[in-house]
Structures are given as structure tokens and as C-alpha cells.
N, C-alpha and C positions, 0 to 999 in steps of 0.2 A: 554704668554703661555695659559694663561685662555682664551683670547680674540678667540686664534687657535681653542680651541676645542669646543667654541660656534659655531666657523664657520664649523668647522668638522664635527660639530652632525647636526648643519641645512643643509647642503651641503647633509648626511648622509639622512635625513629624505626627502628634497625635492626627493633626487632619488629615495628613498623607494617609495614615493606615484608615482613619473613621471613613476613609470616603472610598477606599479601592483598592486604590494603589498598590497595597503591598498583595492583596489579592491577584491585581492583575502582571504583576512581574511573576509571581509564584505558577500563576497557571499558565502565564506563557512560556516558562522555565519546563514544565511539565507535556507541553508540545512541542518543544524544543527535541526533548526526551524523548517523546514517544516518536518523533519524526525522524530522529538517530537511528530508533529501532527498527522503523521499517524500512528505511535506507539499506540496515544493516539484513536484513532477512531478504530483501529483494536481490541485493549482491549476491547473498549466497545463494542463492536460487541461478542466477545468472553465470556464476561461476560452474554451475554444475550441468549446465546445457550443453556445453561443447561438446562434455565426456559422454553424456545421454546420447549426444549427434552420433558421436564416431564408432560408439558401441553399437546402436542401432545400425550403423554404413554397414558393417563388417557380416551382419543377416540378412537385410533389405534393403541393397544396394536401391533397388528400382524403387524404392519411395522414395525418388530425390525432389519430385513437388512439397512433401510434406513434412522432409529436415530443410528444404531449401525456405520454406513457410518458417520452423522452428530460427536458423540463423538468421534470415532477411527481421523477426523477430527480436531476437533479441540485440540485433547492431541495432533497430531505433530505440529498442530502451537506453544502449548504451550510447546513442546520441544525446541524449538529453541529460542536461546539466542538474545533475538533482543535489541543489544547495540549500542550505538555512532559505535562501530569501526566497524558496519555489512557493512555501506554505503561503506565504504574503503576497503573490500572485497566484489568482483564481485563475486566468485561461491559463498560464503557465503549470499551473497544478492539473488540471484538466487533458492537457497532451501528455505528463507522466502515467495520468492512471491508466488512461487511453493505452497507452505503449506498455502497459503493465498488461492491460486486459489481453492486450493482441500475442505477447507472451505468453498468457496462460489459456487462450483459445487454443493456441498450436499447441500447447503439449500435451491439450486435451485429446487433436487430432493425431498424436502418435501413439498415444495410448491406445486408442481406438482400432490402431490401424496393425500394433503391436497384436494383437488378439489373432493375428492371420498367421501368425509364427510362432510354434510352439517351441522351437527349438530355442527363441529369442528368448523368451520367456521362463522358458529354465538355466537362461545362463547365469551365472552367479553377478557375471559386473553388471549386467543389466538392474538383478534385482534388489544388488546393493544402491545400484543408483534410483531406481524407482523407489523405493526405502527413504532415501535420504531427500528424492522430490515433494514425498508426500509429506514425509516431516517435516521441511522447509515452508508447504501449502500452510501447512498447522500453525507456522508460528508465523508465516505472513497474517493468516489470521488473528490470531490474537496479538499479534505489534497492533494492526490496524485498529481492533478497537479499541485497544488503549488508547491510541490517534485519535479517535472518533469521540471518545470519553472525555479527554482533556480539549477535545477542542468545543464540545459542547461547554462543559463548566466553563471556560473563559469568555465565548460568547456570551453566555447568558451574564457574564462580569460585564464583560463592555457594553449591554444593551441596557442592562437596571439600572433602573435610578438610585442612587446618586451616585453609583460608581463609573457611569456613561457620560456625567460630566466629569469627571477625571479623565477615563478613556480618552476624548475630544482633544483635553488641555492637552494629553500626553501624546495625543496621536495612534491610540489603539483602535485598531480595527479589527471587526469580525476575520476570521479564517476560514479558508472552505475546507469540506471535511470530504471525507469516500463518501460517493454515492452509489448505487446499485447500477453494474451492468446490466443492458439492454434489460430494463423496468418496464418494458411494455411485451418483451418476449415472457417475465416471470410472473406476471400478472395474471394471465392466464393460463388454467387450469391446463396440465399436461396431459398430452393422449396418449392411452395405452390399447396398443393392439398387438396382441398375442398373436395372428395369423402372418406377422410381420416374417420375411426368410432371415433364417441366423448368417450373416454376413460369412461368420468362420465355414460354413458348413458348405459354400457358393463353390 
């Protein structure tokens, strides 16, 4: 009897791995991880907006539309629950990137706007801080494709045959992955016109 259910449990385990299975725990492990990381690079980014805000206050007080844009900002990113179970809800994942985008639209707009003050611009905490934003950009970057990597390989586990009937029995499902903001604005080919007035110069 005992002899049976050695052969039962290895019979048992060989199929497990022949069919997926240990495939599809490994690469959901590996989105797990890469979903850690960009949690972890969006915090840091988040945490470094205040200090951005009140450095900027302190030269251009009168752009209070466009730090009030930056905080309004990032409180809905810090609305949203960003847990293990976001990845396994597609609309729920959809209002973080959303809320991520709207974040990084504004601090496009202070950059921009940052260009009017030169005095801002040579201050030391400013450009430590812009320093440590665009290093933050970088590695939101590359967390996300890792994100975007692991979540591909795992899809394509759960979708082939014969590891998509394992998926089913186990209950795996596709993930959604980043998609490209506003994909109908990058589509099309950008204008450049040089006769444009240098905003600094107004």
C-alpha cells in the first residue's frame, strides 16, 4: 500500500511539472516581484514630490495651479490601494496606471514651467531633487518592463496548450500588463516648428 502511494504522489508530481504547473507558480512568483518593484519605485517617486512642491513654493509662489495640479496628483495615487491582488484586477489596475499617468503628466508641467526661473534652477535642493526625479523615472522604467516581461511569459503559460488546461484546473488567469499612454496622441508623427516664441524669453 505504501509502495502505491509513493508511486501515486511521483506519478502525481511528474504531471504537475509535465503540464505547467510549476511553470505557472514560478512566473507568477516573478510578477509578484516585479509588481514589488514597481510599487517600490512609484513610492519613491511619491515620496519625493512634496519636497519638489515646497522647494519650488519657496521661487514660484504664483504657480499655485500647477503644484496644486502636482498634490491634487499625487493624493489619488496615494488613494488607491496598490495590493498583490491589484494585478488580478484589470479595471483596478487601469485606475493605478491612470493615477500614475496623472502624476507624471504634472511633473512634466513643472518642469516646464520651472524653465521661467533661473534662479529655481540653480538652486542646489531643487537640482538635487530633479536629480533624484529623473532617477526615480529610470528605474520606474525599467521595474515596469521587468513587469511587462514576466507578465508576458506567464500569459503565454496560461494560454498554451497543455499548460492552459492546468491554468483552468488551478484557476490562473491572464494579467494585464502597462499599456501606452494616450496611444492615439504617440501615434502620430510630432510637429516641429522652429518659428514657435521661446516661452522663457515672453
Amino acid at each position: 500500500m505504501r509502495n502505491l502511494l509513493l508511486i501515486l504522489a511521483a506519478l502525481c508530481t511528474f504531471s504537475l511539472s509535465g503540464c505547467g504547473y510549476n511553470t505557472l507558480q514560478s512566473t507568477d512568483e516573478q510578477i509578484k516581484a516585479g509588481w514589488a518593484e514597481v510599487l517600490n519605485q512609484y513610492k519613491r517617486r511619491a515620496d519625493l514630490v512634496p519636497n519638489l512642491v515646497n522647494t519650488v513654493k519657496g521661487f514660484a509662489s504664483q504657480e499655485k495651479d500647477v503644484l496644486l495640479g502636482i498634490t491634487n496628483a499625487r493624493s489619488r495615487v496615494g488613494g488607491i490601494q496598490a495590493t498583490p491582488e491589484l494585478i488580478n484586477d484589470a479595471e483596478a489596475f487601469s485606475k493605478f496606471q491612470n493615477a500614475q499617468g496623472e502624476l507624471s503628466s504634472a511633473l512634466s508641467r513643472l518642469l516646464v514651467v520651472v524653465e521661467n526661473y533661473p534662479e529655481l534652477k540653480s538652486d542646489a535642493n531643487f537640482r538635487d531633487l530633479q536629480a533624484q526625479l529623473e532617477g526615480t523615472e529610470n528605474r520606474i522604467t525599467v521595474a515596469r518592463n521587468r513587469y511587462i516581461k514576466a507578465v508576458q511569459e506567464y500569459n503565454i503559460v496560461v494560454r498554451s496548450f497543455p499548460s492552459n488546461l492546468t491554468a483552468m484546473l488551478f484557476g490562473f488567469q491572464t494579467k494585464p500588463s502597462f499599456t501606452v499612454e494616450n496611444e492615439q496622441e504617440i501615434s502620430s508623427a510630432p510637429k516641429v516648428d522652429f518659428n514657435a516664441p521661446n516661452p522663457a524669453a515672453q
